[in-house]
C-alpha positions as CSV (number, residue, x, y, z in Angstrom):
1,X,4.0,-7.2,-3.1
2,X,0.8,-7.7,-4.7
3,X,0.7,-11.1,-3.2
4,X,1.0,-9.3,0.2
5,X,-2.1,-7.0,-0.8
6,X,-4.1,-10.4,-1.4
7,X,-2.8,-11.8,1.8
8,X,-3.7,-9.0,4.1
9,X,-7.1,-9.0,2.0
10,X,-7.8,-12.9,2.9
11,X,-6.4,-11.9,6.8
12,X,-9.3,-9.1,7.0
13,X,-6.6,-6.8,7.1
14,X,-7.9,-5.0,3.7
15,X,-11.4,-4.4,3.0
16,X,-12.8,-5.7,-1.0
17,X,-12.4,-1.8,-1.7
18,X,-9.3,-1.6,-0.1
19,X,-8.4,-4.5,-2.3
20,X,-9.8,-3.0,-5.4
21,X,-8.2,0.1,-5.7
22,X,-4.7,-0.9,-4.9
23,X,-5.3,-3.3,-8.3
24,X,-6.4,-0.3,-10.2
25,X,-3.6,2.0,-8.7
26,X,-0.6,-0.9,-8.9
27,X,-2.1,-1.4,-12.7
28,X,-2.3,2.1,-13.3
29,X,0.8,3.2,-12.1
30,X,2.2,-0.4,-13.5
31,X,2.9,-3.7,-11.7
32,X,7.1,-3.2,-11.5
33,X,6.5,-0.8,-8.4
34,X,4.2,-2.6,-6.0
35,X,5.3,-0.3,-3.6
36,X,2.9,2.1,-5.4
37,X,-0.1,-0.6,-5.1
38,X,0.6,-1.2,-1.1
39,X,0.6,2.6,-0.5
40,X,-2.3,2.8,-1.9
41,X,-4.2,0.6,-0.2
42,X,-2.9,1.9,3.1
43,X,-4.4,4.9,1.8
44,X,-7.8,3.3,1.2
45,X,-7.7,1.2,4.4
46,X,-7.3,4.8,6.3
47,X,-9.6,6.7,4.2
48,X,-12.4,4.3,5.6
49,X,-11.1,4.7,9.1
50,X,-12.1,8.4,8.4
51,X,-8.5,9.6,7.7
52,X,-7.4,12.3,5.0
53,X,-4.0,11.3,4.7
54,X,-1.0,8.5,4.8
55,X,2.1,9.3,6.7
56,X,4.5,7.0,5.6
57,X,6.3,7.3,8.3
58,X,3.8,5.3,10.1
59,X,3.9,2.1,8.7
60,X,7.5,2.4,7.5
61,X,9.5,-0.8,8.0
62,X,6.7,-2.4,10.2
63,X,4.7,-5.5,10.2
64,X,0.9,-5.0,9.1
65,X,-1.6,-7.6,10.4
66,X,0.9,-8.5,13.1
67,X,-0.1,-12.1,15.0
68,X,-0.6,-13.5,11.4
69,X,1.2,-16.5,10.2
70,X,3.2,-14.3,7.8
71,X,3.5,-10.4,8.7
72,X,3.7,-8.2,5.7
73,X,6.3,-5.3,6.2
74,X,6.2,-1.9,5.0
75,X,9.1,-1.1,3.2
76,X,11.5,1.1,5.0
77,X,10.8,4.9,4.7
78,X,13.8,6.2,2.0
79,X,13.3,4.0,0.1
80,X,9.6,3.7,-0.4
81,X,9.4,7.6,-0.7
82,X,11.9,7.3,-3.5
83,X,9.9,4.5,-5.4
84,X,7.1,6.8,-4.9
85,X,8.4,10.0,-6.1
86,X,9.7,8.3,-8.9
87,X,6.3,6.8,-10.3
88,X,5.3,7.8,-13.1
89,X,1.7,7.6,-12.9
90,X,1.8,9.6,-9.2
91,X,4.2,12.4,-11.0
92,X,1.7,12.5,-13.6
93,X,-0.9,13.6,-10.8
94,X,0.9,16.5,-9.8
């Protein structure tokens, strides 16, 4: 999925900072769980739309950048909250 993060990057989907801190999340929280990495930069992407928050139920097992060549979809919602709440880096937050 971090290919998808670079994609929706070069698509102007993602800003550079949006970029930039999914790599620092999806390395911090390591690169098996890019789940973690995409959730974050929704996050980012929100935060400088002047959001406080993600809910996940939002993008959840929908295109992003739709009209594109190659749509990146969310994961669907179980299943991404359960990668989530299983990461340890995000656990270690808490």
């Amino acid at each position: 999925m971090n290919e998808n993060i670079d994609y929706l990057y070069r698509r102007q989907y993602l800003s550079a900072l949006d970029l930039h801190f999914a790599r620092f999340i999806g390395g911090l929280a390591g690169d098996h769980a890019p789940e973690v990495a995409l959730a974050a930069a929704l996050v980012s992407r929100l935060r400088g739309e002047g959001h406080v928050c993600l809910d996940l139920s939002i993008p959840a097992g929908k295109p992003l950048s739709p009209g594109t060549d190659k749509p990146v979809r969310c994961p669907e919602l179980a299943p991404w909250r359960q990668i989530l709440s299983e990461s340890p880096f995000l656990n270690s937050l808490a």
